[in-house]
MARVEX-498978 format. One line per 4 residues: number of its first residue (from 1); their letters; for each residue x, z, y of C-alpha. Coordinates in steps of 0.5 Angstrom, whole numbers. Layout:
<pafis>
NUM> A> X Z Y | ...
</pafis>
This chain:
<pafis>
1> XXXX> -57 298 133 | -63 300 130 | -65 292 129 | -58 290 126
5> XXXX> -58 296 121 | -65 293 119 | -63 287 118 | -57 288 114
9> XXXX> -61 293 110 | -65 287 109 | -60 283 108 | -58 286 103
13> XXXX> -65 286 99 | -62 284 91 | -68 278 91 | -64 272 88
17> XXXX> -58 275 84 | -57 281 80 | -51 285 83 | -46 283 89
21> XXXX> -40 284 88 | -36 280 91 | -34 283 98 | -28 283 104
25> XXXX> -27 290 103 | -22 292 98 | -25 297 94 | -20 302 89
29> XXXX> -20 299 82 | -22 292 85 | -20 285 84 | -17 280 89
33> XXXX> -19 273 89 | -12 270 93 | -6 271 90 | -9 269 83
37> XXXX> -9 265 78 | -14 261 74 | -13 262 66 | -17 258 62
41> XXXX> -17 255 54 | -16 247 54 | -20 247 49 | -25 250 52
45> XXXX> -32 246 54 | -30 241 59 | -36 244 63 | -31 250 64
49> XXXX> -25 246 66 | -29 243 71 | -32 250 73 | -25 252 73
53> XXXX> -22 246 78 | -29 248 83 | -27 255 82 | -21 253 86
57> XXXX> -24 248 91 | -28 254 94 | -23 260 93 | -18 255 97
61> XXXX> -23 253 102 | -26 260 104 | -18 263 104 | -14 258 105
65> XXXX> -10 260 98 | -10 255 93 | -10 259 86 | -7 255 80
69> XXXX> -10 253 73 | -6 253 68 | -8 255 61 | -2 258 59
73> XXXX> -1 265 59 | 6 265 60 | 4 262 66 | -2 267 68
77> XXXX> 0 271 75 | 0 279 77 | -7 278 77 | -11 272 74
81> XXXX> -18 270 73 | -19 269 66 | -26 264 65 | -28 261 59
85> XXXX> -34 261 53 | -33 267 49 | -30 263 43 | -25 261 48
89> XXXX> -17 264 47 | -16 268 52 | -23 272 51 | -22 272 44
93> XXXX> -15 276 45 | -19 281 49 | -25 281 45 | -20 283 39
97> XXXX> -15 288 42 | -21 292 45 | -21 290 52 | -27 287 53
101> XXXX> -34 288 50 | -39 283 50 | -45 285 46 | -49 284 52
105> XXXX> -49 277 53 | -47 274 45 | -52 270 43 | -56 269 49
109> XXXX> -57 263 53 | -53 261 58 | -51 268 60 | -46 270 64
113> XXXX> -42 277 65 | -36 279 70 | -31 284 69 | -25 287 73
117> XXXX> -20 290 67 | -14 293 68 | -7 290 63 | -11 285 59
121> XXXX> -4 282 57 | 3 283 57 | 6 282 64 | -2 282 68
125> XXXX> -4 287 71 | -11 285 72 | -17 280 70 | -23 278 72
129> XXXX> -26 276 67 | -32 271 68 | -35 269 61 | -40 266 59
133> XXXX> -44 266 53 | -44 258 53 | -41 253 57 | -47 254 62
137> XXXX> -46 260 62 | -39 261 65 | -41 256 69 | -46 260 72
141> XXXX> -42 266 72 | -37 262 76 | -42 259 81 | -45 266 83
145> XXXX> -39 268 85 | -37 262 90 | -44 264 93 | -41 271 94
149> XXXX> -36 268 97 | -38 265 101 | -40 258 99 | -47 255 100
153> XXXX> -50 251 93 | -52 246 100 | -45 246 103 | -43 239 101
157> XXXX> -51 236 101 | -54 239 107 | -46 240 111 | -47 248 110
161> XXXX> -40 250 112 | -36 256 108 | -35 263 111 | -28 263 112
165> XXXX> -25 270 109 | -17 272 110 | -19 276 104 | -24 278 98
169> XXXX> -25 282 92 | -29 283 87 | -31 291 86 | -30 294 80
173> XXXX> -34 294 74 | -39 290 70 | -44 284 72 | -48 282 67
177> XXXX> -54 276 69 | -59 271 64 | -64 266 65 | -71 268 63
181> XXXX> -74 261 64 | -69 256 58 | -70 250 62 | -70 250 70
185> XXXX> -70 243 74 | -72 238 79 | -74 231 78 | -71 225 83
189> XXXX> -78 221 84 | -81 216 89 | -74 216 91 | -75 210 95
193> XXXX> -74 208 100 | -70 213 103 | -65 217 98 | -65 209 94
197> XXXX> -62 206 101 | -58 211 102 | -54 212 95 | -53 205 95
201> XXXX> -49 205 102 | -46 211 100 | -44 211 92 | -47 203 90
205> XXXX> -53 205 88 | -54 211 83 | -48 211 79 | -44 217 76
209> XXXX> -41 218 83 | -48 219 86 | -50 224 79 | -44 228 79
213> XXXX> -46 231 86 | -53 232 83 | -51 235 78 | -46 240 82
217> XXXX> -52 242 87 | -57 244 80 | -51 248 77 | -50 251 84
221> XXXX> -57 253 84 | -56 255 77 | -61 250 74 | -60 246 68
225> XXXX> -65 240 67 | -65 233 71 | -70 228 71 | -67 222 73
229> XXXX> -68 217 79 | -73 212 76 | -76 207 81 | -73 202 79
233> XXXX> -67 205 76 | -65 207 69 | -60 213 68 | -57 210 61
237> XXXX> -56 203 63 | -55 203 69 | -49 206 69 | -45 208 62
241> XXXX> -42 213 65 | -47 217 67 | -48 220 60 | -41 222 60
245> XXXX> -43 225 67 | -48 229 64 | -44 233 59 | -38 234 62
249> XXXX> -44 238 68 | -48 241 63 | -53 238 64 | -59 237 60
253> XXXX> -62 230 61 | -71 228 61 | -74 222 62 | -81 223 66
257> XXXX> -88 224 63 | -89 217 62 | -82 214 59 | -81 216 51
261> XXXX> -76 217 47 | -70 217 54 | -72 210 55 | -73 209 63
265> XXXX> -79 205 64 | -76 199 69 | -72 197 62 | -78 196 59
269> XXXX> -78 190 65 | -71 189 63 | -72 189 55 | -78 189 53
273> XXXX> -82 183 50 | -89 183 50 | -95 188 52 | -94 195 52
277> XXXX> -99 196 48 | -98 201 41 | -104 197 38 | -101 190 38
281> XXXX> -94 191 39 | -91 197 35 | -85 194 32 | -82 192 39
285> XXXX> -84 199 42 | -82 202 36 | -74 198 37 | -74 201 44
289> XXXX> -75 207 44 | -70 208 37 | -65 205 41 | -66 210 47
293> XXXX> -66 215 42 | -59 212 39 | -55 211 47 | -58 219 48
297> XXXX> -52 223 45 | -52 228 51 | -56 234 50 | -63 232 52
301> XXXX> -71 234 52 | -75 227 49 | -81 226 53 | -86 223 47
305> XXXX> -92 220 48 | -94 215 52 | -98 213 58 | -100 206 60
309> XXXX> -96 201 64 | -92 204 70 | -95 211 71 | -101 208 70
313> XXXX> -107 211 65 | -108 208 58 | -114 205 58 | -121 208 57
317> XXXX> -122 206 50 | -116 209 48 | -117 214 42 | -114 221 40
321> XXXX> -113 218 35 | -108 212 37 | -105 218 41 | -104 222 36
325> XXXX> -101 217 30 | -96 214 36 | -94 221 37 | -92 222 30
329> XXXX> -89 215 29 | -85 217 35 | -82 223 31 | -80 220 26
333> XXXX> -76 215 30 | -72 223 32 | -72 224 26 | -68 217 23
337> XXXX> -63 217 29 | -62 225 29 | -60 225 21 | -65 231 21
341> XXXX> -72 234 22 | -75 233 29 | -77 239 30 | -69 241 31
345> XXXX> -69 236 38 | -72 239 44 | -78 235 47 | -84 235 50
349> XXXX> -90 233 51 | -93 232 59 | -100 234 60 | -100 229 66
353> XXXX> -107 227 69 | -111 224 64 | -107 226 58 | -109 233 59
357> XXXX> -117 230 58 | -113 228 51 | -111 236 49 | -118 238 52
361> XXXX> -122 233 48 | -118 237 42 | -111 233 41 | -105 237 38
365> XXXX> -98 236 37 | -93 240 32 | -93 246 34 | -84 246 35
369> XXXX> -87 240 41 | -87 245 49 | -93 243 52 | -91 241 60
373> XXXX> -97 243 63 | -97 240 71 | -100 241 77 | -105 236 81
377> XXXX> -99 234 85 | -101 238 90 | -98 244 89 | -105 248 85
381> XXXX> -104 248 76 | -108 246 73 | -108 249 67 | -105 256 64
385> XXXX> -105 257 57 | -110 262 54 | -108 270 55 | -107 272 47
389> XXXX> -107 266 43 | -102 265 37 | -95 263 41 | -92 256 40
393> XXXX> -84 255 38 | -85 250 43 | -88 254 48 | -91 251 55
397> XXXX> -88 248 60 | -89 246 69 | -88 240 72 | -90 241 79
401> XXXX> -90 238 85 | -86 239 92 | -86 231 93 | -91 226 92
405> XXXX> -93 219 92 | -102 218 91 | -109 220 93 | -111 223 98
409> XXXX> -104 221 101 | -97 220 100 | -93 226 102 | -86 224 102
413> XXXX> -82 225 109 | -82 232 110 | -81 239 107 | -88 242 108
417> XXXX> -88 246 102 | -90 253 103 | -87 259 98 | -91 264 99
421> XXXX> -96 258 95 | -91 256 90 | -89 264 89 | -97 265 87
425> XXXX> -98 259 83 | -91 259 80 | -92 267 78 | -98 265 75
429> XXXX> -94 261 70 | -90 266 68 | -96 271 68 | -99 266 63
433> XXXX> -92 265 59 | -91 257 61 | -83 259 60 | -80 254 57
437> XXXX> -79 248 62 | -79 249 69 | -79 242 73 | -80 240 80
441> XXXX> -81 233 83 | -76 234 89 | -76 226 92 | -70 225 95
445> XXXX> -68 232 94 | -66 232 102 | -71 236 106 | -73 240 100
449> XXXX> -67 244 101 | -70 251 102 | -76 251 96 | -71 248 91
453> XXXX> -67 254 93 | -73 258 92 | -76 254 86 | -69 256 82
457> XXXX> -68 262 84 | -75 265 82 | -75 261 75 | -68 265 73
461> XXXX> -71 271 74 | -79 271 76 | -79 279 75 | -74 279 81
465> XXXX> -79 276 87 | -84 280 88 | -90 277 93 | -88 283 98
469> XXXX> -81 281 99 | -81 273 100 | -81 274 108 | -74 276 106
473> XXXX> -73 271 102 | -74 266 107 | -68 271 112 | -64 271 105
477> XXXX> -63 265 104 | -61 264 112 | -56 268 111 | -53 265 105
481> XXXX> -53 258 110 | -51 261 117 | -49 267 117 | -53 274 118
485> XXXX> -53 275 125 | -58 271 126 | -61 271 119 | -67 275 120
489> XXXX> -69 271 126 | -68 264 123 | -72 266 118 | -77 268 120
493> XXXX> -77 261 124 | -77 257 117 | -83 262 114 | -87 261 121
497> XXXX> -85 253 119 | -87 253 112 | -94 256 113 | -95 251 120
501> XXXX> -93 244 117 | -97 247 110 | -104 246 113 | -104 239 113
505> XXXX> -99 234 111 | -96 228 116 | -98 222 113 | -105 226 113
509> XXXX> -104 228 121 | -110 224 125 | -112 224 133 | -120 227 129
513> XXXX> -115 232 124 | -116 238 130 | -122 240 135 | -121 238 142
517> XXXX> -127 240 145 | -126 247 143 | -119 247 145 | -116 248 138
521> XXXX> -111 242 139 | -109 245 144 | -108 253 140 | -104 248 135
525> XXXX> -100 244 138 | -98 250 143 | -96 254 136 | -91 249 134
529> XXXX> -88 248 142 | -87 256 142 | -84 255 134 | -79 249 137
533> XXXX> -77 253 142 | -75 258 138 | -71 254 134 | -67 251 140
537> XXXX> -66 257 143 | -63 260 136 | -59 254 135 | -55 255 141
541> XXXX> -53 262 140 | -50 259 132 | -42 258 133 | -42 250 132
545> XXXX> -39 249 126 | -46 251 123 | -49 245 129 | -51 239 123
549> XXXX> -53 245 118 | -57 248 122 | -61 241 125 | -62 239 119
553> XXXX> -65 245 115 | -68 248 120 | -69 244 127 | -70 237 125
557> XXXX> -77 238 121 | -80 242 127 | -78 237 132 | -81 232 129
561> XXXX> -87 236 126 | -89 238 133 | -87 231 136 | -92 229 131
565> XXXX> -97 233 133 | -96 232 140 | -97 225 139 | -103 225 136
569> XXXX> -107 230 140 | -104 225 146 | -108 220 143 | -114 225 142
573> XXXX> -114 226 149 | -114 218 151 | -120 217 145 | -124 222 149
577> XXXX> -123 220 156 | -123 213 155 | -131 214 152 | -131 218 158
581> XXXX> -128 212 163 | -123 217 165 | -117 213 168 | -112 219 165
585> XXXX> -114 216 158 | -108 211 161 | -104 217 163 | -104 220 156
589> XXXX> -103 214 152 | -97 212 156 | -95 220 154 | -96 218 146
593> XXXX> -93 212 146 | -86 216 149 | -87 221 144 | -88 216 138
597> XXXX> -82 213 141 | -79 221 141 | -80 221 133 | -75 214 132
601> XXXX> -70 217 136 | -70 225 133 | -70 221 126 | -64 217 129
605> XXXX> -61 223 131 | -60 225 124 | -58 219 121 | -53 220 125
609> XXXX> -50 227 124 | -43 227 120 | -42 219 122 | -48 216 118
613> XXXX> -47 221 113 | -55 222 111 | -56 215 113 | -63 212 111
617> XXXX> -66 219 109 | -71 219 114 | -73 213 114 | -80 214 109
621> XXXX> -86 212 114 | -91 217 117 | -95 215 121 | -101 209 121
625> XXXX> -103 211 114 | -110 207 113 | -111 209 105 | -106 213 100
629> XXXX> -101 208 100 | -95 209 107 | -96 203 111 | -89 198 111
633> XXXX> -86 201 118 | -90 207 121 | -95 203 127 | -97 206 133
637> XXXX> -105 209 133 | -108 205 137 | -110 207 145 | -114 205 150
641> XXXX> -114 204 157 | -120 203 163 | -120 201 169 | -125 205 172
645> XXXX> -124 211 177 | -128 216 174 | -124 224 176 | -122 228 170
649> XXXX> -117 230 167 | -119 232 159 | -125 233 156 | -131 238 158
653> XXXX> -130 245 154 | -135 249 151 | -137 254 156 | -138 261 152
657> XXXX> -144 264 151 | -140 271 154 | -144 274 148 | -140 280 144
661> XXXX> -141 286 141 | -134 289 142 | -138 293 147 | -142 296 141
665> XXXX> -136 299 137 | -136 307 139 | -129 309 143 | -125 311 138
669> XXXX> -125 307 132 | -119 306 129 | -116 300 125 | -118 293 124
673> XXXX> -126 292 127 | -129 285 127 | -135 284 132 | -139 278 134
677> XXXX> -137 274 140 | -141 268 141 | -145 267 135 | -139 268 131
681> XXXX> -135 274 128 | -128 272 125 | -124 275 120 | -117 274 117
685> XXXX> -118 277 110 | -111 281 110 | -114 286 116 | -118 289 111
689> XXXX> -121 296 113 | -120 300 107 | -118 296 100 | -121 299 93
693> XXXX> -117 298 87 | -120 300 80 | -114 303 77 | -109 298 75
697> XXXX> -113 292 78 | -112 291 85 | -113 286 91 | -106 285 93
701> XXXX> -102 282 99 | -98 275 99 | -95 275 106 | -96 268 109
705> XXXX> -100 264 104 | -106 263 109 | -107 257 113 | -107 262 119
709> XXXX> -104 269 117 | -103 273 110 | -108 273 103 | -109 277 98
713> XXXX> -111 276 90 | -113 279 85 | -107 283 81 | -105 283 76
717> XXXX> -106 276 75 | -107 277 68 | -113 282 69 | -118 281 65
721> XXXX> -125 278 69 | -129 283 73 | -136 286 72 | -140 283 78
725> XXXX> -139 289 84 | -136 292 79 | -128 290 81 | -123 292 86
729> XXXX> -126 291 92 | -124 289 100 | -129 293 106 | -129 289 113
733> XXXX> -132 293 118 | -137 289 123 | -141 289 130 | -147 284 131
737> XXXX> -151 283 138 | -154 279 133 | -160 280 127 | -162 276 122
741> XXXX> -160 270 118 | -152 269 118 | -148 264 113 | -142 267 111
745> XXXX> -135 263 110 | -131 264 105 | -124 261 106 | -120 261 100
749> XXXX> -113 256 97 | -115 251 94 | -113 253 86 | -116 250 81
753> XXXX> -119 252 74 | -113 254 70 | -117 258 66 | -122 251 63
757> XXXX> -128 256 64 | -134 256 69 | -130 256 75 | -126 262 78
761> XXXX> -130 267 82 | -131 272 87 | -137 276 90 | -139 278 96
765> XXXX> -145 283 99 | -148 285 106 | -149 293 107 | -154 295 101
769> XXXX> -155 288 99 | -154 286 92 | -147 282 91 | -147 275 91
773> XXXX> -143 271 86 | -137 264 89 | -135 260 84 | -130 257 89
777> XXXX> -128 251 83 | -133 249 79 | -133 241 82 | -125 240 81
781> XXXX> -127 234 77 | -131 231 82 | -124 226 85 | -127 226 93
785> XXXX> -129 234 93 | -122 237 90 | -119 230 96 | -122 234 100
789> XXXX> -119 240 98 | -112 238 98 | -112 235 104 | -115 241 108
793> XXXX> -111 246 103 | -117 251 103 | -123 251 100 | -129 254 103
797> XXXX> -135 256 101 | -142 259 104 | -147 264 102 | -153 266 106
801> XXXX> -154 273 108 | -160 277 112 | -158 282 116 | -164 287 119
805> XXXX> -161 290 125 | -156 289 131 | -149 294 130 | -144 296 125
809> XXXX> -145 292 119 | -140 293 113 | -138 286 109 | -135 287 102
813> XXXX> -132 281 98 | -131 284 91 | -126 281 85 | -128 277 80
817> XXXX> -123 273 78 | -115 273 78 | -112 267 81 | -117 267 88
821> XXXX> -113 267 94 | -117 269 100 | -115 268 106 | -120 268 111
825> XXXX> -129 270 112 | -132 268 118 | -140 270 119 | -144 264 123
829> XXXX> -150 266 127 | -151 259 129 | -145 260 134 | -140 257 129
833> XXXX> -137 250 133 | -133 245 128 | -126 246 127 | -120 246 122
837> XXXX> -118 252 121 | -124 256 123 | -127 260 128 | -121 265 131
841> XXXX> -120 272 130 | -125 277 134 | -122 283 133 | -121 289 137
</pafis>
């Protein structure tokens, strides 16, 4: 009784809305939603009426009760819901005659406010009211109420069945809710080949069709913003009715970072003559994008700028100068074709790889411009704007990165996205105040359900998630696709998952990634069985409606990522032991080619899930990767046999020493104490033994962000830099057999120098010694050391230490800098064996 209280009160966490309000037990002064009608304004924004006619698709699927639209009050029930803007009919009346006050939301961006009143107009006894400040707004407004009901964002896109209720009412009073990032949206990218087959199978192609259930899902999850596809497809040409799709959603259209003026690059293919190539062919470019700019009429942010043909860089000998006068030639084309100042049409311009080489070396654009900072691709910022400078009109914005096709690797077939990484980069943006724009490359928005949810979520409001709540977070958004009484259990499922699948991405996944001989493939591939078998498990106690749900979202990427896993510690054995004649090398590459078999039929399975609904979508390739680009069809890792009879099964594992210093630790001891155990003591950073802050700055907790547990950071993240041993500081207690001469192995995320200075820092000292100072990304620019990086998602760094004597011995990593994520410390007195994720915790 106990557990289930605590995982309502869970539950229950007020994470991603402000207020519930919705609920199946009738309360004094409440609405109910069956036995309505839906009033609404004709005239009102087209986006209200689709609202409306949404509105009353989930109100019908989660009770049964088909409520009524009319826009007559003459025909307005008992009870009726009024939804509109606020210069709608309707709410104008009610505003006049005193019924309802809205100060709270005039004026503001896409803010909405719901409101139960009692006699709003002759012959109704009660309203709900769901007003909207604009047409985005009501929207919302509408939308936060299906959630509540019971309707998922994901119940069309990933099968997501409604929470059937014979009843619900709103409770009464008032529920105000705003945006605090203006622009929140994802980017369809490297959509091919899964999401560009499938799309045209199911809808010939990206059409209008395919886009009206994009643009209900970002509304949904209360976005607004979309990049359209572009691998070959043009939003605008493509299909004309696409823009009218957009405005009747609400939606705001953007190009990508390197296609001006609304122009889709693939029509430079289709219309363009001669060179992309402003110095010998301004004219034609200038046409170009002037004809975007006409066909654009919808609401939109102009991407200006340009890169070189094809996503590719300009050439080296491009000048600021060129950039600059492009830019301003640009403008005036928005100017000409607008009939009003630039500075009055939303644009951007995307600080994207070499392009922020450009701003870096000085060149500006106007002020009124948002400067879209990015990230590597990799999910680590590159750059934040600096604290205390003059703000800009146009103000910063993030593009960031979920899905992604470049060095070291593609990463296109799983989600291996892990919140609490992007919580931590993302809380930094809004730290920095890069508030104006908020993007995300999805790819082919399935697998990305859950860090879509997570990246909408936190850009509505970045001041309701804090760093302590996003293991609820993960339960939270279980419950709202599968109900509660399994949300706990399945989230943390999906945190275990996202923290797994982050060490290192499929496409990156080889026989050498993990060690055999010390037995760390074995630890790995065990973690991702026992996590597989407790999704199974979970699965079957889910009521059946949610079984396609439930494999999708949360089963099918830890089947296939253990699978994979599998497959490949099969071929590490077979490698080791055919170099050793071992004839159980060929017992085990028979047991990989089943499981590189397994990995087709798990893939099957979910193309066949609602008869072939998601054909196609989990067709990226993933395996026999060669160089950064995937291969045509994933390809078998190659195998050996031998003929020899040599006896053996498995490598020869590494004796311990049976060395340790556990026996030194006085009886007693509380807390986390670390001691030597072969040569090695290892430590996860949050198993601290006493954590000193310095008033308001404070090393703090970020559950789940490290490669094998929890992290910690410096907050605020905007605190200033600290005096070497001077900041906050974390003490680790420790037990040595050993004397003399240690490394020490700082195990930190591999964040980049967002604030363009000497590299971020941090410091570490032994007992009495002097503290030692990290600079843990100086070499960010050197291509192959941040590849490394990524690849590994850590950094490590190693600083060398004496130490006089056997026995307790305390380390101290002392705060520098904010934005340093430390996740793990391991002391090497030459016991230190190879492996990925370092040495195993030797804790008492």
């Amino acid at each position: 009784m106990k557990a289930k209280l605590l995982c309502l009160l869970l539950l229950s966490g007020k994470l991603a809305t402000a207020q519930e309000w919705v609920s199946n037990t009738a309360t004094k002064g409440g609405f109910a939603l069956t036995g309505t009608t839906i009033l609404v304004d004709s005239t009102d924004a087209p986006l209200v009426l689709k609202s409306a006619s949404l509105l009353q698709q989930d109100i019908l699927a989660v009770t049964g009760y088909n409520p009524p639209i009319t826009a007559s009050l003459n025909r307005a029930g008992k009870n009726t819901i009024v939804l509109g803007t606020l210069n709608a009919k309707p709410l104008l009346q009610l505003q006049q005659n005193g019924k309802l006050k809205t100060q709270g939301i005039k004026g503001q961006w896409e803010a909405y406010q719901v409101q139960t009143v009692a006699n709003p107009f002759s012959g109704v006894e009660k309203a709900l009211v769901i007003a909207g400040s604009d047409r985005r707004g009501a929207a919302y407004g509408v939308f936060e109420c299906s959630k509540q009901m019971g309707v998922s964002p994901w119940y069309w896109w990933a099968d997501v069945p409604v929470k059937k209720q014979a009843q619900l009412f709103v409770r009464p009073g008032t529920y105000t809710d705003a945006p605090k990032v203006r622009y929140r949206g994802i980017f369809i990218n490297d959509e091919a080949p899964a999401l560009a087959n499938w799309s045209r199978e199911k809808f010939g192609g990206f059409n209008h069709q395919f886009y009206e259930k994009v643009f209900e899902l970002i509304l949904r999850l209360k976005g607004n913003y979309l990049w359209p596809a572009m691998w070959g497809s043009a939003f605008y040409d493509d299909d004309k009715s696409n823009i009218n799709s957009a405005d009747t959603f609400g939606i705001v259209i953007g190009t990508s970072h390197h296609e001006p003026l609304m122009r889709a690059h693939d029509e430079w293919r289709r219309y363009g003559t001669g060179k992309w190539n402003y110095d010998s062919n301004a004219v034609r470019l200038q046409d170009f994008w002037r004809k975007g700019m006409q066909r654009a009429t919808n609401e939109k942010i102009v991407s200006i700028g340009m890169r070189g043909d094809g996503d590719e860089p300009m050439s080296r000998e491009t000048a600021t100068a060129l950039l600059e006068r492009i830019v301003k030639d640009q403008r005036s084309i928005i100017s000409e074709v607008s009939g009003k100042p630039a500075s009055e049409t939303p644009q951007l311009w995307a600080l994207y790889k070499e392009v922020q080489d450009y701003y870096d070396k000085g060149m500006r654009v106007p002020d009124d411009v948002t400067l879209l900072l990015c990230d590597d691709n990799w999910g680590n910022i590159r750059r934040l704007p600096k604290l205390g400078e003059a703000p800009r009109k146009g103000g910063y914005g993030i593009y960031y990165h979920f899905d992604y096709v470049g060095g070291p690797r593609n990463y296109k077939w799983l989600n291996t996205n892990n919140l609490a990484r992007v919580w931590e980069q993302m809380h930094l943006a809004w730290a920095y105040n890069a508030r104006q724009i908020w993007i995300v490359n999805v790819g082919d928005i399935k697998p990305m359900e859950l860090p879509t949810s997570f990246f909408l979520d936190y850009a509505w409001n970045p001041e309701r998630i804090g760093a302590k709540d996003l293991p609820a977070y993960y339960s939270q958004w279980a419950a709202g696709q599968f109900g509660t009484e399994q949300a706990q259990d399945i989230g943390q499922v999906l945190q275990q998952y996202a923290q797994l699948s982050a060490r290192r991405k499929p496409e990156l996944l080889h026989a050498t990634t993990y060690n055999l001989i010390n037995q760390e493939w074995d630890r790995v591939v065990n973690e991702w069985s026992l996590l597989r078998s407790k999704a199974e498990r979970i699965g079957k106690t889910l009521a059946p409606q949610y079984g396609d749900a439930y494999f999708q979202l949360v089963l099918h990427p830890i089947a296939a990522f253990a699978n994979l896993h599998e497959m490949y510690h099969a071929v590490a054995l077979n490698q080791w032991q055919a170099g050793q004649q071992m004839t159980f090398a060929n017992k085990h590459a028979e047991r990989a080619k089943e499981l590189y078999a397994r990995d087709s039929l798990i893939t099957l399975q979910y193309h066949q899930l609602k008869g072939g609904k998601w054909n196609h979508l989990m067709s990226q390739t993933h395996i026999g990767y060669t160089y950064w680009q995937q291969p045509l069809v994933n390809k078998m890792p190659e195998l050996r046999y031998v003929n020899a009879t040599v006896a053996g099964d498995g490598p020869v594992l590494i004796e311990p020493r049976v060395l340790s210093a556990m026996d030194l630790i006085p009886a007693g001891t509380k807390g986390h104490v670390f001691y030597e155990q072969d040569g090695v003591v290892s430590m996860e950073a949050s198993h601290f033994t006493t954590n000193e802050n310095k008033g308001a700055q404070q090393w703090q907790l970020i559950p789940g962000i490290g490669r094998t547990g929890d992290g910690l950071s410096l907050f605020p993240v905007t605190a200033p830099k600290q005096a070497v041993g001077k900041g906050p500081v974390l003490s680790y207690e420790w037990y040595a057999y050993d004397s003399g001469a240690v490394k020490l192995h700082t195990f930190v995320s591999p964040t980049l120098n967002f604030q363009h200075s000497e590299g971020l820092q941090l410091a570490v000292s032994i007992d009495d010694e002097a503290p030692q100072l990290i600079t843990i990304n100086r070499e960010d620019e050197n291509v192959r050391t941040w590849e490394s990086w990524v690849a590994a998602n850590i950094i490590t760094k190693q600083t060398a230490h004496k130490i006089a004597k056997p026995g307790k011995h305390i380390l101290k990593v002392w705060a520098v800098d904010p934005g340093v994520v430390l996740q793990k410390l391991v002391l090497d007195f030459g016991g230190m064996q190879p492996s990925y994720l370092g040495p195993e915790e030797t804790k008492k």
